[in-house]
DOVOLUM-766738 format. One record per residue: residue in three letters; y, x, z of N, C-alpha, C in turn. Coordinates in steps of 0.05 Angstrom, whole numbers, plus 5000, padded with zeros to 4 digits. Example, Ala and Ser with C-alpha at 12.3 -4.5 7.8 and 13.67 -1.06 7.14 Angstrom:
BEGIN
ALA488652645156491052465156493452645156/SER495552575142497952735143500152585157/
This chain:
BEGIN
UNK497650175000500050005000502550175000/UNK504350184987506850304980508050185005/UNK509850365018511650315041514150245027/UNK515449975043518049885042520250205043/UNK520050315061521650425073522350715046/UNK520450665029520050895000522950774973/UNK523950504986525750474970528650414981/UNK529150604978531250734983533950804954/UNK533250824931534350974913534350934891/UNK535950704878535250534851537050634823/UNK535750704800537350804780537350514763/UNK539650334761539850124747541450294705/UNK540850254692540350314669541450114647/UNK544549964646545949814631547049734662/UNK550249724650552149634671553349394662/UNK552649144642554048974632555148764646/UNK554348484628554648254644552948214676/UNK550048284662548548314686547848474701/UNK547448714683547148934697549548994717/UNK551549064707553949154733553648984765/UNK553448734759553948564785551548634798/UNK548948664792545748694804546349024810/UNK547849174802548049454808549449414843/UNK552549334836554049214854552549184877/UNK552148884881550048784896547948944914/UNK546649164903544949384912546349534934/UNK547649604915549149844928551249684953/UNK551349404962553049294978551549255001/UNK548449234998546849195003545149465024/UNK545949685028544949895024542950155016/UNK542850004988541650144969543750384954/UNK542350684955543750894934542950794908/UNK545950704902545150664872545250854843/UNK544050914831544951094802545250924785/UNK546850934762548050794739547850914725/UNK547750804697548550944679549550654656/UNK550850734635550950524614552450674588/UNK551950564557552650724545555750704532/UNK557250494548560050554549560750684589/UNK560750954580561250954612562950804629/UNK566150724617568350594625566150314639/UNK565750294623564050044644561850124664/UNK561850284670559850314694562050444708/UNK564050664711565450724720567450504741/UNK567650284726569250044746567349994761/UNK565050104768562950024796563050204814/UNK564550434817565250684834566050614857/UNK567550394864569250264886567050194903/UNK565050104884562149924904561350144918/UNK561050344900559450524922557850674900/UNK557150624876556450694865556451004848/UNK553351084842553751414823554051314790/UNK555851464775555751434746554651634733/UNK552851704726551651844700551951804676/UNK552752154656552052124631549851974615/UNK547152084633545551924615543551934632/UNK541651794615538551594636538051764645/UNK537352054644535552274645537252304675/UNK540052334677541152534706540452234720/UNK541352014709541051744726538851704734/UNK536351744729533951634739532351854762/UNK533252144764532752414782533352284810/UNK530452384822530252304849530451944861/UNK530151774840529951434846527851444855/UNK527651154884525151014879524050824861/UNK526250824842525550534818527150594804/UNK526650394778529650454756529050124745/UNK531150064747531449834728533649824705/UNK531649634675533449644659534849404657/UNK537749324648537949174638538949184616/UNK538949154591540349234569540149154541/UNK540749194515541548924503538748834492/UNK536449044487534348954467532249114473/UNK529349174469527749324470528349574455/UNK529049634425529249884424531650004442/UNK533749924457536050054467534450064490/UNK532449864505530649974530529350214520/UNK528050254502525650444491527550744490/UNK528650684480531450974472532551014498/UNK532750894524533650944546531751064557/UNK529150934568526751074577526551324559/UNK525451374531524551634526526751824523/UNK529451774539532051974543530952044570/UNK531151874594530151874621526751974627/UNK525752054610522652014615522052304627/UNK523452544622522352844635524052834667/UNK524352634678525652564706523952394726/UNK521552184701520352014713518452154731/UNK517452144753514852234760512252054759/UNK511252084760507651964748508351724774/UNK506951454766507051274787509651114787/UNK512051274778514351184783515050784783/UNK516650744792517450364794519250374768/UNK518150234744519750174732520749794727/UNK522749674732523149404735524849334703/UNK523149204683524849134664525948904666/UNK528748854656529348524663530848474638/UNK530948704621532748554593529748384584/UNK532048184562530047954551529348084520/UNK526748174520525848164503523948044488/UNK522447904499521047734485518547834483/UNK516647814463513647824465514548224451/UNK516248344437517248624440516748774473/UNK515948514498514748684516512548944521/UNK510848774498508448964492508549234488/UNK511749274474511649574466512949784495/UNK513549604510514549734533511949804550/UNK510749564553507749564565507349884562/UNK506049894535504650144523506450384534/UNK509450354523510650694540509850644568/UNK509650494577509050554613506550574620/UNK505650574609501950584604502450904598/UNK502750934570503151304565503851464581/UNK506151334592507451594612506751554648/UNK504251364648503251264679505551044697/UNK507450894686509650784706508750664714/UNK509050544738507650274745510650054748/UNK509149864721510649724707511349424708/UNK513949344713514849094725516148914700/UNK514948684694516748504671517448324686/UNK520348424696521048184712525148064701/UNK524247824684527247764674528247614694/UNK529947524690531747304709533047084699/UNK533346884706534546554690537146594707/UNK538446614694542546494706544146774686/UNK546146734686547946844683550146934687/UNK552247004688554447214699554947054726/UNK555546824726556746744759554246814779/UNK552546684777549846784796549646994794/UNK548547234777548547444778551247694802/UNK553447534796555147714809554847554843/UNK553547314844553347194870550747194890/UNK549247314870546247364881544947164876/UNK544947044864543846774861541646764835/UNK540646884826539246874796536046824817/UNK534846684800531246674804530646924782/UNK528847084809527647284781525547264783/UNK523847324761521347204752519347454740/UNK518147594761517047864762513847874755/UNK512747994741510248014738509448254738/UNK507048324751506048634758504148714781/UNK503248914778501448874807502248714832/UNK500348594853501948424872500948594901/UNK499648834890500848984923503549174925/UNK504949094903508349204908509848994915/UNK508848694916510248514923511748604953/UNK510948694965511848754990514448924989/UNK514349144983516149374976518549194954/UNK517349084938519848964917521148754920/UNK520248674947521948344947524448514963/UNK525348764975528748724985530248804953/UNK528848834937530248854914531148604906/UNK528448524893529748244888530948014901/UNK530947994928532947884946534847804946/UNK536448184945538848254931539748164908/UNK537448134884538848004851538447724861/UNK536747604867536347284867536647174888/UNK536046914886535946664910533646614912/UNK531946654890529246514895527346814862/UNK524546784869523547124865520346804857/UNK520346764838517946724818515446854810/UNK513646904825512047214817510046994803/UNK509847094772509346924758506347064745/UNK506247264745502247394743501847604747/UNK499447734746499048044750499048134732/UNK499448004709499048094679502448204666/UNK502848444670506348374657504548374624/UNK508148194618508448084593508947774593/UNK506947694615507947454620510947314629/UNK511747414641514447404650517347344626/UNK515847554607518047604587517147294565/UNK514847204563513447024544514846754567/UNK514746644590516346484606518646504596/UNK520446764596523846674596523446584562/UNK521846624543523346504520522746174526/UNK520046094536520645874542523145654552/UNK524045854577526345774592528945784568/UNK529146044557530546054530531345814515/UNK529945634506529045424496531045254502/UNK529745144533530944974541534544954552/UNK534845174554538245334552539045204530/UNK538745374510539945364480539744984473/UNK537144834478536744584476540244424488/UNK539744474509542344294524544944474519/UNK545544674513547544814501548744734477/UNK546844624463547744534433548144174440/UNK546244074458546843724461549243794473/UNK549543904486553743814500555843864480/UNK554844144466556844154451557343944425/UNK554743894417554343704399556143414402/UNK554143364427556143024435558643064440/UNK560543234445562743234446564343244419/UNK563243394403564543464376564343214370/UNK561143044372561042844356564142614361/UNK563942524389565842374402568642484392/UNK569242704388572042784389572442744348/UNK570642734330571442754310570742464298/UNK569842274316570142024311572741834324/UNK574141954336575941894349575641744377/UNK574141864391574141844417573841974436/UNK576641964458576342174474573742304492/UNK572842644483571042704492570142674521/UNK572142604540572842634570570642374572/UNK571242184564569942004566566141924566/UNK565042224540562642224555561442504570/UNK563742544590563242624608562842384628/UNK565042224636565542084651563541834654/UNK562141844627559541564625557141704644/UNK556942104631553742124641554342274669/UNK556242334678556842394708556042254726/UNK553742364746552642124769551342044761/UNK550641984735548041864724544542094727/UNK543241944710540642134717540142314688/UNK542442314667541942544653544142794657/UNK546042694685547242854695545943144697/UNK547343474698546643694713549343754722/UNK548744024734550544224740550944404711/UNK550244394702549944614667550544414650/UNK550844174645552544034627555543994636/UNK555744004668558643944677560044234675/UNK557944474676560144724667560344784639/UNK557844714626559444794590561344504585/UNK560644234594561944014586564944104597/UNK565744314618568844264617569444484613/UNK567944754603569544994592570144854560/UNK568344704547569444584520571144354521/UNK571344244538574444114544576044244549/UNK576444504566578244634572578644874547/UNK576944854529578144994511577545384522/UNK575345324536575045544553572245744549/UNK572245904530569746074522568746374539/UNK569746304554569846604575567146684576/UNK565946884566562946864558561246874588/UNK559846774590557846864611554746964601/UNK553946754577552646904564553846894531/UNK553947094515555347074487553847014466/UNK554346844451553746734424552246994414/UNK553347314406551647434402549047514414/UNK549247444437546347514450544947364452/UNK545746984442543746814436542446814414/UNK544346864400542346944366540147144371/UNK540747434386538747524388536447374406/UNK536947194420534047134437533546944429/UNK534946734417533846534402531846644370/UNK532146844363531146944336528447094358/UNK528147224376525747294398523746984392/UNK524746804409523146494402522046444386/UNK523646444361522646384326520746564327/UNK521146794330519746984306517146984336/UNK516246904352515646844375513346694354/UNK514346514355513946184345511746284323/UNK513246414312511446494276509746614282/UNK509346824302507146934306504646764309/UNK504846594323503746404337502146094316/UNK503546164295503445964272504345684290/UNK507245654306507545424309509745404296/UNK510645164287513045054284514744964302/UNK516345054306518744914321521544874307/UNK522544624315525144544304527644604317/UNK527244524346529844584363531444794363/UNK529645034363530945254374531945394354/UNK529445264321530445454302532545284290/UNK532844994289536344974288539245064303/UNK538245064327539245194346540345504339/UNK539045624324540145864322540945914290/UNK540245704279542145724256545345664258/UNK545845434279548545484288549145724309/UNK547945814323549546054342550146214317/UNK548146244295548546414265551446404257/UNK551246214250554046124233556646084258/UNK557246074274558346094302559546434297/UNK556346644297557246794297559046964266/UNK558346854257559246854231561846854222/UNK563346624243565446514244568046664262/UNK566746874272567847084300568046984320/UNK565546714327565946724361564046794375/UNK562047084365559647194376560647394402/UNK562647374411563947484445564747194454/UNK564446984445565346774461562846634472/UNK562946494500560646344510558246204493/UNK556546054494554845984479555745654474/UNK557145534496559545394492560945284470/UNK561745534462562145584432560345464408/UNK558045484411556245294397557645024371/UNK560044884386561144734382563444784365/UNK563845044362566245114341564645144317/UNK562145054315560845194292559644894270/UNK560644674286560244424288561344304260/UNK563344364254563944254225564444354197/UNK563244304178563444474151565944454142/UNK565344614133569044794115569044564097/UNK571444374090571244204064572344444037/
């Protein structure tokens, strides 16, 4: 059994939307944190926390008890690890949480090659949870580290899903969850455009399904950043295209058909097309009417 008391020393590996706040958080927490990210300026604004900034994965990951990635795709994970890999020691904790999709497999295999003992653990929420501790993360991997890795995850989440002993699983869940995001992302934005370009104020079906039972908390925050005209990304149109196209091409493997998601990402497409791939997913809705 791996002792609690062995983690002490986390090299987090992307400082972004998610990554910075889950660095944060650690290190508030009293965890030595290492950083690294490949705009330094952005990991650099985490210095105040408490935080170390490194050039690169390799000085960032020397002497951790773990490293976690978060970062935009599997090859930018893969190109981070085999920069960091003559630092790793045999056994080492590695915790992946970027969303890559069934592309887990190829991570699998480097941590297999180089002996890591290897964590696919993503997380459901985005920038406000994340910077509040609040994300469910959803970890798959041996379950005699469960012990040792829950003050980690603690720290990122509210609630810690240990979803099999099999990683890969974890990452094949979030496209599911994926799904159903992008699903009600596009119905809000949808029914509003629809309402507002038939001439009726959109406020209004807010005001019908409020309190009702197709009510959420995730239609009342995209339903009033697109009233308010408000795209402040939390997660960006560009990074739904990429995980929505994970699903599809998910999907094809699989010989299934799906409709939702692959309409679904023909508008975040054309959205991004349009230059609002740094704006919220929100945005969805600017992508709503054809050019006459």
């Amino acid at each position: 059994m791996v002792q609690q008391k062995e983690m002490k020393t986390i090299a987090v590996l992307g400082t972004g939307i998610m990554g910075g706040p889950m660095a944060s958080n650690l290190a508030k927490s009293g965890f030595a944190v290492h950083v690294w990210n490949r705009t330094r300026a952005k990991a650099e604004k985490l210095i105040p926390d408490g935080l170390s900034v490194y050039d690169t994965p390799q000085e960032a990951v020397k002497d951790t008890d773990a490293v976690l990635t978060v970062l935009k795709d599997a090859p930018t994970v893969l190109e981070a690890m085999n920069s960091a890999q003559e630092n790793l020691s045999k056994d080492a904790i590695w915790i992946q949480m970027t969303t890559v999709g069934k592309k887990i497999d190829e991570l699998i295999q480097f941590a297999e090659k180089h002996e890591l003992t290897f964590f696919d653990a993503p997380v459901q929420g985005t920038k406000a949870p994340a910077e509040s501790g609040e994300l469910t993360v959803m970890p798959s991997g041996p379950s005699e580290y469960k012990e040792v890795l829950t003050p980690i995850f603690d720290v990122i989440g509210k609630k810690t899903i240990w979803v099999s002993e099999e990683a890969g699983k974890s990452s094949r869940l979030k496209l599911a969850l994926n799904s159903w995001v992008f699903a009600l992302t596009h119905g809000v934005a949808e029914s509003l455009t629809i309402a507002k370009e038939l001439g009726v104020d959109p406020q209004l079906v807010m005001d019908v399904i409020t309190g009702g039972s197709m009510d959420t908390p995730y239609f009342q925050q995209k339903g009033k950043a697109i009233l308010n005209d408000d795209y402040t990304a939390s997660f960006a149109v560009k990074n739904a295209v990429k995980d929505a196209q994970l699903i599809v091409d998910a999907m094809e493997d699989e010989d299934l058909q799906i409709d939702i998601t692959a309409a679904g990402l023909q508008r975040f497409q054309r959205a991004l097309e349009e230059g609002h791939g740094d704006k919220d997913i929100a945005a969805s809705g600017l992508a709503g009417k054809k050019e006459e």
